[in-house]
C-alpha positions in Angstrom: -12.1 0.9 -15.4 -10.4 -2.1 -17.2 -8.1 -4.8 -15.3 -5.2 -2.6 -15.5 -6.5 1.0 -14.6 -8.4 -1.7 -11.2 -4.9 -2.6 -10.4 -3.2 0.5 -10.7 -5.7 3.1 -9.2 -5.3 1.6 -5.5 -1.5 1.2 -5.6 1.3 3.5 -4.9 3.3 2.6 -8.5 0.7 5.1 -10.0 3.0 8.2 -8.6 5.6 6.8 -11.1 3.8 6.6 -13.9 2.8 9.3 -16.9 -1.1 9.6 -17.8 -0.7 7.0 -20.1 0.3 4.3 -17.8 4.4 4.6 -19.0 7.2 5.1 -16.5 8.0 8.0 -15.9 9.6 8.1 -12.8 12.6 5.9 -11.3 13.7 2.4 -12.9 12.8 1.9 -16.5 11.7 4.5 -17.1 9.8 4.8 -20.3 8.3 1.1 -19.5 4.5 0.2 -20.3 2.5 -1.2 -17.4 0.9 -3.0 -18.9 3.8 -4.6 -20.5 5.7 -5.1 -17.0 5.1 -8.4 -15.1 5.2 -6.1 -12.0 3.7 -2.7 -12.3 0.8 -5.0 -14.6 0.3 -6.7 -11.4 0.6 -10.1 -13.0 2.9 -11.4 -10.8 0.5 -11.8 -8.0 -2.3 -14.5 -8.4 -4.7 -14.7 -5.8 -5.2 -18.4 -6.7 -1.5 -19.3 -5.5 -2.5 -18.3 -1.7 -6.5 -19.2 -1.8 -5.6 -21.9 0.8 -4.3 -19.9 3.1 -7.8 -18.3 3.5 -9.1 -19.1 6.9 -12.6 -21.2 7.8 -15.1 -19.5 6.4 -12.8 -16.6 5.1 -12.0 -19.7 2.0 -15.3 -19.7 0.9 -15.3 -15.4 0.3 -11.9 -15.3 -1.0 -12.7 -17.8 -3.3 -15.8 -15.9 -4.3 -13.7 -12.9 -4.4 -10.8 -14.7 -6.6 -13.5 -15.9 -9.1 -14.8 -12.7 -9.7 -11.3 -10.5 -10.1 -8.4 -12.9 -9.4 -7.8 -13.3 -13.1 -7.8 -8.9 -13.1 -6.7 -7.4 -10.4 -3.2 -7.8 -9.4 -1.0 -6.0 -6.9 1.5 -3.3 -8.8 4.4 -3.0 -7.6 8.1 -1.4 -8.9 11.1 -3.2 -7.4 14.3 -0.8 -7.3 12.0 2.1 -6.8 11.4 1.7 -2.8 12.4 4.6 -2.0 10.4 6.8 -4.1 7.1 4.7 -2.6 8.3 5.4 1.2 8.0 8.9 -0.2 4.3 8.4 -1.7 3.4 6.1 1.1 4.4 9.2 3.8 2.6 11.4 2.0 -0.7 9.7 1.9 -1.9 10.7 5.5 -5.2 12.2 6.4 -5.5 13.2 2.5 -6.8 12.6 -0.9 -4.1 10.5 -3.2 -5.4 11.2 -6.4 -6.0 14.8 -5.8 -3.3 15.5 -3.6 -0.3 13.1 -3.4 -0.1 12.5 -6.9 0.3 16.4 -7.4 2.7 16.3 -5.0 5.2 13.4 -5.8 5.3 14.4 -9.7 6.9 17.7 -8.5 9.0 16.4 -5.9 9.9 13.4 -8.3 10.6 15.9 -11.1 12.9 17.4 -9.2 15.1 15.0 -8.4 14.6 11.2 -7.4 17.3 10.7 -5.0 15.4 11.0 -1.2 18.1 12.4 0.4 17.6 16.0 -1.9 14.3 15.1 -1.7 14.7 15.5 2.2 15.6 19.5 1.2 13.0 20.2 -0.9 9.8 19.1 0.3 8.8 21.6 2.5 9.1 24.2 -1.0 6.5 22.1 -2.8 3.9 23.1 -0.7 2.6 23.6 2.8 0.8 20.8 3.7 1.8 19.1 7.1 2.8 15.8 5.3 5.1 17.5 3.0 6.8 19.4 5.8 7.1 16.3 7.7 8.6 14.2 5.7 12.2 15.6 5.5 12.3 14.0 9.5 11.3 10.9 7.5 13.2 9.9 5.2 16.5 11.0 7.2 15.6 8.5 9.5 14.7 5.7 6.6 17.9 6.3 5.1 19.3 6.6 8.9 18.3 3.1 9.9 19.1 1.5 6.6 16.0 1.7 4.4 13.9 -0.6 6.7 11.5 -3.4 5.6 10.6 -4.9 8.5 7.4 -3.5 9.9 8.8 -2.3 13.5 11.5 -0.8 11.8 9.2 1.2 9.8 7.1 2.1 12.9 10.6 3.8 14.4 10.4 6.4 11.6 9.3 10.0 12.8 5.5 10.3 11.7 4.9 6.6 10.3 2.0 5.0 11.3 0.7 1.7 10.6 -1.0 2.1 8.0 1.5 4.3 6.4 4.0 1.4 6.8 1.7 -1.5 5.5 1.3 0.9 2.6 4.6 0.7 2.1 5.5 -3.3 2.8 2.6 -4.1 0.4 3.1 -1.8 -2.7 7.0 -3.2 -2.0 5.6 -6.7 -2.4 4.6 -8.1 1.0 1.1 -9.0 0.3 0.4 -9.8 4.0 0.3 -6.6 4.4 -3.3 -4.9 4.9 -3.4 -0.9 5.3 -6.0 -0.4 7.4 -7.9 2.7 6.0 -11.8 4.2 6.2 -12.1 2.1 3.1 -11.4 -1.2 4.5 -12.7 -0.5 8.0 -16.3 0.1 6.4 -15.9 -3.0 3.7 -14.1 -5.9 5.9 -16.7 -6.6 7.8 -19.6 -7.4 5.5 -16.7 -10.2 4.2 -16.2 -11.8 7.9 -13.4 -9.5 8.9 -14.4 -7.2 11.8 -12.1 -5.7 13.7 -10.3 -2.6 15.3 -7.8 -0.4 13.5 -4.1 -1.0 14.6 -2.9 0.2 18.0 0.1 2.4 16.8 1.9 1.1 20.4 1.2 -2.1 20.1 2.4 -2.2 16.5 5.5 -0.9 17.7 6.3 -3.1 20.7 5.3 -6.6 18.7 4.9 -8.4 16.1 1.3 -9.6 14.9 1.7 -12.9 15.9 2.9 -11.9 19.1 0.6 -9.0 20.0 -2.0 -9.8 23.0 -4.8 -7.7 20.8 -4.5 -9.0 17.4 -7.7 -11.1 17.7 -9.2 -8.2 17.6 -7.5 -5.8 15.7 -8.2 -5.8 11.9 -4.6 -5.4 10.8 -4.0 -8.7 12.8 -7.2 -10.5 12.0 -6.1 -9.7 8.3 -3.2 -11.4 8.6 -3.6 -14.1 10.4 -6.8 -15.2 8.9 -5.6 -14.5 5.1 -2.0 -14.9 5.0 -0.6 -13.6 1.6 -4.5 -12.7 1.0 -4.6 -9.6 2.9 -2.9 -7.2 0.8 -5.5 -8.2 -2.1 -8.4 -8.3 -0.5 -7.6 -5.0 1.4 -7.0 -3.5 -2.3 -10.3 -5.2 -3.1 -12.1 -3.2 -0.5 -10.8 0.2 -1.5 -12.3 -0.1 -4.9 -15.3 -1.3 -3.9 -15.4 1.8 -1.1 -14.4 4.0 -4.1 -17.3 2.4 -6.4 -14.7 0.9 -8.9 -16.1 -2.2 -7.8 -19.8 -3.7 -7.1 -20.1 -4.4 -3.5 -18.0 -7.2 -2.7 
């Protein structure tokens, strides 16, 4: 994969794009990525937050930001939130090449406004996530298209990682989803820890939550700051074998 095709493969943007990497779906359309500061992925540097890297966490970002920091980026779409709550609901406990990209093209074919979206889901398929996700988005659009994290967490069938998937491909790189990708890869880069506690997630924030020193969703944050989000992506291409071990 080149820079671009590293950048895009991990991130949600990809459910709005055409085969050829042009925007197909929501603002702009008809925009090249590669052309766009933000769906490129060239408005994140990893260099900008590299001291924000914690103790011996500096010394692997900074390995990490030499090898890729000047390639992969973080793609994002601003005005197109709600289509990537959609794609970000859909993602559980499935395959989001395979599955959710299949799935969004028809639903975002159909129409792009969530709330029809809401009435049409269940139709593309059977899948639990699609059938869910009507409950979903009426309560995003219910409590005012949240971006805080607990406000996320109120929504009918989001999860934490679902919701970090969702604050990151928005923009908020101290967001790490904490997958099977990033679970197996964090530690062998100094990161070990337990996945999220969905009730803890929900009661406080992660720099108020009495397990976060040993949860990997916490650890991320804390110990990377505006890091996380990158280094997560990182990990999920090297998991997928985009990437050499990292």
């Amino acid at each position: 994969m080149n820079c671009l095709q590293l950048t895009l493969y991990p991130s949600l943007t990809l459910t709005l794009l055409d085969e050829n990497y042009v925007k197909k779906f929501g603002v702009k359309k008809g925009t090249r990525a590669w052309e766009d500061l933000y769906i490129s992925g060239r408005w994140y540097s990893p260099w900008r937050y590299i001291n924000e890297a914690d103790g011996p966490l500096r010394d692997v970002v900074h390995r990490l930001a030499e090898k890729y920091g000047d390639c992969v980026g973080i793609s994002i779409s601003p005005g197109d939130e709600d289509l990537i709550f959609a794609a970000a609901f859909l993602t559980q406990n499935t395959n989001y090449h395979t599955n959710v990209l299949r799935w969004t093209r028809q639903l975002f074919t159909a129409t792009e406004d969530v709330g029809e979206m809401a009435e049409i889901a269940p139709t593309v398929a059977r899948s639990y996530q699609l059938q869910r996700l009507p409950a979903a988005i009426r309560d995003y659009l219910a409590s005012g298209r949240p971006r805080d994290r607990r406000e996320l967490l109120r929504i009918r069938g989001v999860g934490p990682k679902v919701a970090d998937l969702y604050l990151l491909f928005t923009g908020d790189t101290t967001s790490a989803p904490v997958d099977k990708h990033y679970m197996r890869i964090a530690p062998r880069l100094g990161l070990a820890g337990a996945p999220p506690s969905p009730t803890h997630c929900r009661r406080y924030t992660c720099g108020e939550c009495p397990i976060a020193h040993k949860c990997l969703r916490g650890l991320s944050q804390t110990k990377l700051g505006r890091l996380a989000g990158w280094v997560q992506t990182l990990a999920y291409l090297a998991d997928k074998g985009a990437l050499p071990a990292v």
